[in-house]
Backbone as a ProteinNet text record, in pm:
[ID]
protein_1_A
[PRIMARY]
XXXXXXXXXXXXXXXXXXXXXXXXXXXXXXXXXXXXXXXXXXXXXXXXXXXXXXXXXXXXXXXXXXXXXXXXXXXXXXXXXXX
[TERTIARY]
82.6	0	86.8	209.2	263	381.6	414.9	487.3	387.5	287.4	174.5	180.7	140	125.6	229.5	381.4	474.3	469.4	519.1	527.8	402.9	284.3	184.2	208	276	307.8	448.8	524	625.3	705.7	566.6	639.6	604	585.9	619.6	662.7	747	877.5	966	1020.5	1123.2	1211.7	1330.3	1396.4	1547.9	1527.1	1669.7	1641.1	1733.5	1674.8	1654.6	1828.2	1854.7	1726.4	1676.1	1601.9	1479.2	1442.2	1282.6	1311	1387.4	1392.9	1353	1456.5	1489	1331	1262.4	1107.8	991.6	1000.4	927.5	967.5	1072.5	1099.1	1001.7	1023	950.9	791.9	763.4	602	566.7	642.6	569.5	536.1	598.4	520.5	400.4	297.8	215	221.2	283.4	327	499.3	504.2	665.6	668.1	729	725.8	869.8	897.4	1025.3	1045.6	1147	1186.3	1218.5	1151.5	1192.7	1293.2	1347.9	1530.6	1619	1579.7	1676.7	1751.7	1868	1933.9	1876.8	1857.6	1773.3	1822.5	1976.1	1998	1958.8	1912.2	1862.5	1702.1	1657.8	1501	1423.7	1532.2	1446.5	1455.7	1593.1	1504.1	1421.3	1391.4	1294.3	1165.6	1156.8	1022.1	986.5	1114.3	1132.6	1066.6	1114.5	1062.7	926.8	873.5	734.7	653.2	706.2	585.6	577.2	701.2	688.6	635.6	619.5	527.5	417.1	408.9	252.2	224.8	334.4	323.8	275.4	188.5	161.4	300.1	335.4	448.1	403.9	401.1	393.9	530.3	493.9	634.5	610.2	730.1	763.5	876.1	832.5	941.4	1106.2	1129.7	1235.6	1294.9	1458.5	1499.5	1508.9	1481.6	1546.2	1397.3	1313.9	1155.6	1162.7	1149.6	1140.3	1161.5	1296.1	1399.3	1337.3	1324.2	1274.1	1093.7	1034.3	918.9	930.7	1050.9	1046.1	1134.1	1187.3	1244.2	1356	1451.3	1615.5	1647.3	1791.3	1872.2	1915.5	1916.1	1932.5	1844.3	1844.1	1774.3	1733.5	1602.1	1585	1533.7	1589.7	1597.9	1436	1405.7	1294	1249.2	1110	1063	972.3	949.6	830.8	753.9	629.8	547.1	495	493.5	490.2	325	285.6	167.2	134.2
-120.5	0	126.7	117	266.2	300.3	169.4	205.6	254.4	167.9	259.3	456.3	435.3	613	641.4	621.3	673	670.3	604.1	590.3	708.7	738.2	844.9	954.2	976.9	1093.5	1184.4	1120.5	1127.7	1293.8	1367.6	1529	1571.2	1494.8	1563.5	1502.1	1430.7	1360.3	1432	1374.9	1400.2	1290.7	1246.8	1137.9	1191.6	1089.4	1083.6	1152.5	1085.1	1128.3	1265.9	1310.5	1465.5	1572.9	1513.8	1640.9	1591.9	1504.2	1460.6	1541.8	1506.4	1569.3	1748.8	1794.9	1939.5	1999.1	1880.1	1949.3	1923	1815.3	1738	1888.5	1988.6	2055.5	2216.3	2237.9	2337	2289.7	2206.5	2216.2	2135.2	2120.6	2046.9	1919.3	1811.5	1726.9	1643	1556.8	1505.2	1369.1	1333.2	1185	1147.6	1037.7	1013.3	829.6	771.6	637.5	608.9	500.9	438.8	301.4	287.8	137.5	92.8	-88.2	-122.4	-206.3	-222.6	-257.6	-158.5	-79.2	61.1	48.3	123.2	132.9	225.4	114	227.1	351.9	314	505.3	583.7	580.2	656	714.4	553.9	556.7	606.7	590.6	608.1	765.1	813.9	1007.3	1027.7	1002.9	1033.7	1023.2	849.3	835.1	936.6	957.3	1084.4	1249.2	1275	1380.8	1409.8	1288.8	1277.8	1289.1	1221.5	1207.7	1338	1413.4	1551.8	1620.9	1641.7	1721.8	1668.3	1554.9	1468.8	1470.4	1382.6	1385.5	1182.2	1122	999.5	949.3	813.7	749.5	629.7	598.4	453.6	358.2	214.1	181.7	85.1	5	-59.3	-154.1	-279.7	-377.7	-347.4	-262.8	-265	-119.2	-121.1	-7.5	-5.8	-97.4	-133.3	-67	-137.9	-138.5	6.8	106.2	179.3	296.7	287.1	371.3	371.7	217.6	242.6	271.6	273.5	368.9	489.3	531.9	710.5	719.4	613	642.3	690.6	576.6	658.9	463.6	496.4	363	305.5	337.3	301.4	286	205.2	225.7	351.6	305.2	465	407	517.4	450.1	545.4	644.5	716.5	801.6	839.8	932.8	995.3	1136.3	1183.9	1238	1283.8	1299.5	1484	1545.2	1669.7	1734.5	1782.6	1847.2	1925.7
0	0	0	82.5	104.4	-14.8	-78.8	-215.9	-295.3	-312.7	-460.6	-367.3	-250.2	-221.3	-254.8	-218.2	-247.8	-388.3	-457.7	-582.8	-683.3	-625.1	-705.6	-619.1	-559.1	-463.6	-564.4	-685	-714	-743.3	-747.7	-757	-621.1	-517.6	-409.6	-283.5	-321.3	-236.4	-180.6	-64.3	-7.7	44.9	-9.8	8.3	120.5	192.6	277.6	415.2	530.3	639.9	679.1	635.5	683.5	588.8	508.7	433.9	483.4	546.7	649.8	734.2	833.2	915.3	927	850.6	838.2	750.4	659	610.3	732.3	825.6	931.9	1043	1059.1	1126.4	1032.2	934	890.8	821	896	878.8	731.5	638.3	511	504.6	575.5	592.4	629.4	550.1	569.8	609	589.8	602.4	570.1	662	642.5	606.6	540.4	491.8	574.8	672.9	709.2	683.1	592.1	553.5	688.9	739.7	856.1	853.4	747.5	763.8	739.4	753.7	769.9	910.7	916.2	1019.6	1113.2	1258.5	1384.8	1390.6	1399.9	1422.7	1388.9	1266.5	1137.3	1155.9	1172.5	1166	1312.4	1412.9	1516.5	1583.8	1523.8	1494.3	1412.2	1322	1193.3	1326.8	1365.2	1399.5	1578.9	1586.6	1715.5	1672.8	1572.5	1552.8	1460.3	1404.3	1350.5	1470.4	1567.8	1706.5	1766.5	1731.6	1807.7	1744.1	1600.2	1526.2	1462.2	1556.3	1496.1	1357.5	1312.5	1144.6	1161.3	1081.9	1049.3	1038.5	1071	1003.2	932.2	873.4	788.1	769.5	796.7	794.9	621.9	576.5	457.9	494.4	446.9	481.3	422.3	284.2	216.1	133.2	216.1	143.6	14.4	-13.9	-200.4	-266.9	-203.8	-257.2	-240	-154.1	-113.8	-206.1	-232	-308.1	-457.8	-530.5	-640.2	-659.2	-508.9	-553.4	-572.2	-535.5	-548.7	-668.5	-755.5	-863.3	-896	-756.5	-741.9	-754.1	-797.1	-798.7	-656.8	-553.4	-444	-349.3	-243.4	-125.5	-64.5	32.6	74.4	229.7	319.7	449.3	502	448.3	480.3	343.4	326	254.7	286.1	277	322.1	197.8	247.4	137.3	158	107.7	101.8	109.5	187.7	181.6	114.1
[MASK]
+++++++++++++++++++++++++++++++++++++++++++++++++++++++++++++++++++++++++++++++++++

């Protein structure tokens, strides 16, 4: 389910932690997607600061999957979706 959203969401993505974070901090996020084989370190600020600005999180079994729903050659450890 959260690759098809991601994936039709595609002009208004935000890929990678540091740029979640830093949009999850100025208000544009609506939703945040976290691959759950992503590395905790990673994922468990993302899901720290969604709870503080009460943004939805959705999780996804795979960075690989992940990455090529948003239409990049690599894994993606988080994406958010832009309001």
């Amino acid at each position: 389910m959260s690759y098809e959203k991601v994936a039709q969401a595609q002009n208004r993505l935000i890929i990678g932690a540091k740029q979640v974070q830093k949009a999850m901090k100025n208000g544009e996020v609506l939703e945040v997607v976290v691959a759950e084989n992503a590395e905790r370190r990673i994922t468990d600020k993302i899901i720290k600061i969604a709870d503080q600005f009460k943004v939805t999180v959705n999780y996804v079994d795979s960075m690989k999957e992940l990455g090529e729903a948003c239409g990049i050659d690599v894994g993606a450890a988080t994406v958010a979706i832009k309001k």
